[in-house]
C-alpha positions in Angstrom: -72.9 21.7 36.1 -69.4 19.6 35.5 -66.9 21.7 33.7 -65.3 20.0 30.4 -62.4 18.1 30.8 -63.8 16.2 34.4 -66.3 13.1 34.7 -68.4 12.5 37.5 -67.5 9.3 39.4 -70.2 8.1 42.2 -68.5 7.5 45.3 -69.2 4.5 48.2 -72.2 6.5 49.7 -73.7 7.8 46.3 -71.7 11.3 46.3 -70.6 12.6 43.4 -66.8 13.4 43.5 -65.1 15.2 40.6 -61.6 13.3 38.8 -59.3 15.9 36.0 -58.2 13.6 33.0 -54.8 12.8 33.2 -52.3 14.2 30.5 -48.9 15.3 29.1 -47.8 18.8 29.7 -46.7 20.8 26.5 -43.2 21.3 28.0 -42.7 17.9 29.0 -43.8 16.4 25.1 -41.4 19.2 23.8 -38.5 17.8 25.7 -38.7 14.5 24.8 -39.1 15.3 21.2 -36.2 17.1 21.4 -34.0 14.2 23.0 -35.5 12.2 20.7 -34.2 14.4 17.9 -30.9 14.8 19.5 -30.4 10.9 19.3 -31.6 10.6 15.9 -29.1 13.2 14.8 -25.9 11.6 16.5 -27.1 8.1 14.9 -27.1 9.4 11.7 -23.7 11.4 12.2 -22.2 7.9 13.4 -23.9 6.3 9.9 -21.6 8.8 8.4 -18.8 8.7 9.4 -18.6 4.7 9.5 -19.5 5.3 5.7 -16.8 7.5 5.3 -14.4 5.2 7.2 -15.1 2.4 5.1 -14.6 4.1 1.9 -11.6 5.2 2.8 -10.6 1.6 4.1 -11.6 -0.1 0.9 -9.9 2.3 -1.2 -6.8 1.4 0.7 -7.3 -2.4 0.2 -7.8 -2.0 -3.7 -4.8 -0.2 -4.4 -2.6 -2.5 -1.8 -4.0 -5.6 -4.0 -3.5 -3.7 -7.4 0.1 -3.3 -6.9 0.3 -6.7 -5.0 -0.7 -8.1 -8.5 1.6 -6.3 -10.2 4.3 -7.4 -7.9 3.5 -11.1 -9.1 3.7 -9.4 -12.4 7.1 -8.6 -11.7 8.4 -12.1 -9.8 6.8 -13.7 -13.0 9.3 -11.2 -14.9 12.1 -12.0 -13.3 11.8 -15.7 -13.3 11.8 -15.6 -16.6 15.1 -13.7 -17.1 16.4 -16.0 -14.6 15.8 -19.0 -16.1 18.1 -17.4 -19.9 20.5 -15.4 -18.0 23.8 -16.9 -16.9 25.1 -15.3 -14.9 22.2 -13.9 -12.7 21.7 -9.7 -13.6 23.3 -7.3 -11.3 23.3 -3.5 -11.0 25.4 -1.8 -13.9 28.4 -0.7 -11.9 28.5 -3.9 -9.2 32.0 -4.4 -9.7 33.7 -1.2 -10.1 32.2 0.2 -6.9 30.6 3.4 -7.9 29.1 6.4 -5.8 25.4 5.3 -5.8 23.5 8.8 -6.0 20.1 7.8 -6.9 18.1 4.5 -6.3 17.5 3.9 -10.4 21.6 3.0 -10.1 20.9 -0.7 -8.7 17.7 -1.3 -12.0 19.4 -4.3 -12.9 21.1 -5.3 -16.3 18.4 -6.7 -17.9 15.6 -5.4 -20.8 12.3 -6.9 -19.8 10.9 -4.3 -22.4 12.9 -2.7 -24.6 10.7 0.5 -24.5 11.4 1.0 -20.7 15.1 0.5 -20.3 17.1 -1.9 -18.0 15.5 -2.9 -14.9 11.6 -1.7 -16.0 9.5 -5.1 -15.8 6.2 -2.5 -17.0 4.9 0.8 -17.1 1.2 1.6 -17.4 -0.9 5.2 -17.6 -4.8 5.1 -16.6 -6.8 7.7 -17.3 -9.8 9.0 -14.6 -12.2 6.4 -16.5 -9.4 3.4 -16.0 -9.0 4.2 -12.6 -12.6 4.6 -11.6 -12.9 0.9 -12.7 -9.7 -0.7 -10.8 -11.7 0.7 -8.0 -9.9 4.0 -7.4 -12.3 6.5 -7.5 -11.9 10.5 -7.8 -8.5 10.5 -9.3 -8.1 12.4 -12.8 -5.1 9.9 -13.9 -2.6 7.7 -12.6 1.0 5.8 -13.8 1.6 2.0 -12.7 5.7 1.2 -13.1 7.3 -2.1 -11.9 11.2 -2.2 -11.2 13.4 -4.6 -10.2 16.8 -3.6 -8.1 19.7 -5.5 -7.0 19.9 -5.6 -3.1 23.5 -6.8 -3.2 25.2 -3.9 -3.2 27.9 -2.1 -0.3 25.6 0.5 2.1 28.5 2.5 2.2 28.9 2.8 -1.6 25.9 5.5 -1.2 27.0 8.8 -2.1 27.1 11.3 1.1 24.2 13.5 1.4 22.0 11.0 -0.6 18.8 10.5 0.7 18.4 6.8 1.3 14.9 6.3 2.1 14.1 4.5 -1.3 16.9 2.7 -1.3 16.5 -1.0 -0.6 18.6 -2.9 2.4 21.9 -4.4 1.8 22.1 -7.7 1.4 24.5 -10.3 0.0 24.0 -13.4 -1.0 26.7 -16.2 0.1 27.0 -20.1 -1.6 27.1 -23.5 0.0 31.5 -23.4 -0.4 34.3 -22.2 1.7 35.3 -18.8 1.6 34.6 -15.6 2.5 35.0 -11.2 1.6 34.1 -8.1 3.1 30.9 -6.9 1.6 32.2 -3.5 2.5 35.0 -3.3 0.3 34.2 -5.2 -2.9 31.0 -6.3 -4.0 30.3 -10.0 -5.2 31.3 -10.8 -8.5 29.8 -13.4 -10.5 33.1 -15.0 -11.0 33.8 -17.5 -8.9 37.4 -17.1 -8.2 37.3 -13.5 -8.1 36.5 -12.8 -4.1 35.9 -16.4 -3.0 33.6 -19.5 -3.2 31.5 -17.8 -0.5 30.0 -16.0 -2.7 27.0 -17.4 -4.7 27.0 -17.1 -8.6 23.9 -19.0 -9.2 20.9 -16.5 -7.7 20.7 -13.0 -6.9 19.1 -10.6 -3.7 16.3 -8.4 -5.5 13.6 -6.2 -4.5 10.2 -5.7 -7.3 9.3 -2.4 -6.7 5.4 -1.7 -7.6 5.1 2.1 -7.9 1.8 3.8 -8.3 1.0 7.5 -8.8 -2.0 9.4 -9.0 -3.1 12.9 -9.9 -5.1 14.7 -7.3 -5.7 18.3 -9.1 -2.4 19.9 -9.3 -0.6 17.2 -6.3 0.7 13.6 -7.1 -0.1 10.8 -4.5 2.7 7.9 -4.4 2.0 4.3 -3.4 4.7 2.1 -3.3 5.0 -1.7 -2.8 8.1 -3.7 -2.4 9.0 -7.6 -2.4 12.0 -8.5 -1.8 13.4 -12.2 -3.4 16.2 -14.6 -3.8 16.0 -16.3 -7.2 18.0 -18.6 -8.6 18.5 -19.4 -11.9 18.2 -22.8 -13.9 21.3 -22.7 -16.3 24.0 -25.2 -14.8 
């Protein structure tokens, strides 16, 4: 009698031989579950963290394009005060060379909003609801606030000890004539004959400052955006 698990196979000269059916051994069908398992597990960890990476990414992007449109906002704003100011607006104290101490000293002299003070082009508060639909999620409020400084200003009018990490570069602006001054010294006036026909009266060096902060629990998160311009104005 053949024992279960063999067949009887008639060989070349009619003898019987006996052949074991072939199979996987327990250990062996363990193992590759396991691997399989194991690669299963690291796809779905790499799944996760792309996820995670491209939240993170696209959070990024929407509050980079929120604030670039409300740096359009504020070139829009300035235009516009450019076009009914004569001369163009500079910092309060441009020509009495003052000790600079904070950045706010350079908001320029003009209202955009009579609410916000010189300088302000806007300033918005979202709540979590607000935010959640701009596209920044998991934020219990935020501020939006749009400035406008004047660039044309002496570096070494900064107060000593000042932190100058907000403030923005140094820049003047010169005209088409002869003539020349030391942007150390004096600042440009908007007086022709005052320093020299180097200087030009008819556009002004300014950077639009798009400022966003958002609550996170007890901390405050600060993303800034800056553009600097050269605008002229239209008054002869």
């Amino acid at each position: 009698m053949l024992s279960t698990g063999s067949i009887r196979k008639k060989g070349m000269f009619g003898i019987l031989r006996l052949r074991k059916r072939s199979g996987f051994s327990l250990i062996i069908v363990l193992i590759v579950s396991l691997i399989g398992f194991a690669i299963v597990a690291v796809a779905l960890q790499a799944t996760m963290m792309s996820s995670g990476s491209g939240r993170a990414v696209s959070a990024g992007n929407t509050k980079y394009n929120f604030l670039q449109d409300a740096v359009e906002e504020g070139k829009a704003a300035l235009k516009k005060a450019m076009d009914n100011d004569n001369p163009p607006p500079r910092y309060a104290d441009y020509d009495t060379e003052p000790s600079l101490t904070d950045v706010d000293d350079l908001l320029i002299e003009h209202s955009f909003n009579a609410a916000l003070g010189n300088g302000v082009v806007l300033h918005r508060n979202f709540n979590r609801n607000q935010l959640g639909r701009l596209g920044i999620a998991g934020r219990n409020s935020g501020s939006l606030t749009v400035k406008v400084f004047d660039m044309q200003y002496p570096a070494d009018s900064v107060a000593p000890g000042i932190d100058i990490s907000l403030f923005p570069p140094s820049m003047f602006l010169y005209g088409s004539g002869e003539g020349s001054y030391d942007p150390g010294t004096v600042p440009p006036t908007t007086s022709p004959g005052a320093i020299g026909s180097g200087a030009a009266t008819n556009a002004g060096v300014y950077l639009i400052r798009a400022s966003l902060e958002v609550a996170i629990g007890s901390e405050t998160e600060k993303t800034l955006l800056d553009t600097a311009v050269i605008q002229s104005n239209n008054t002869p």
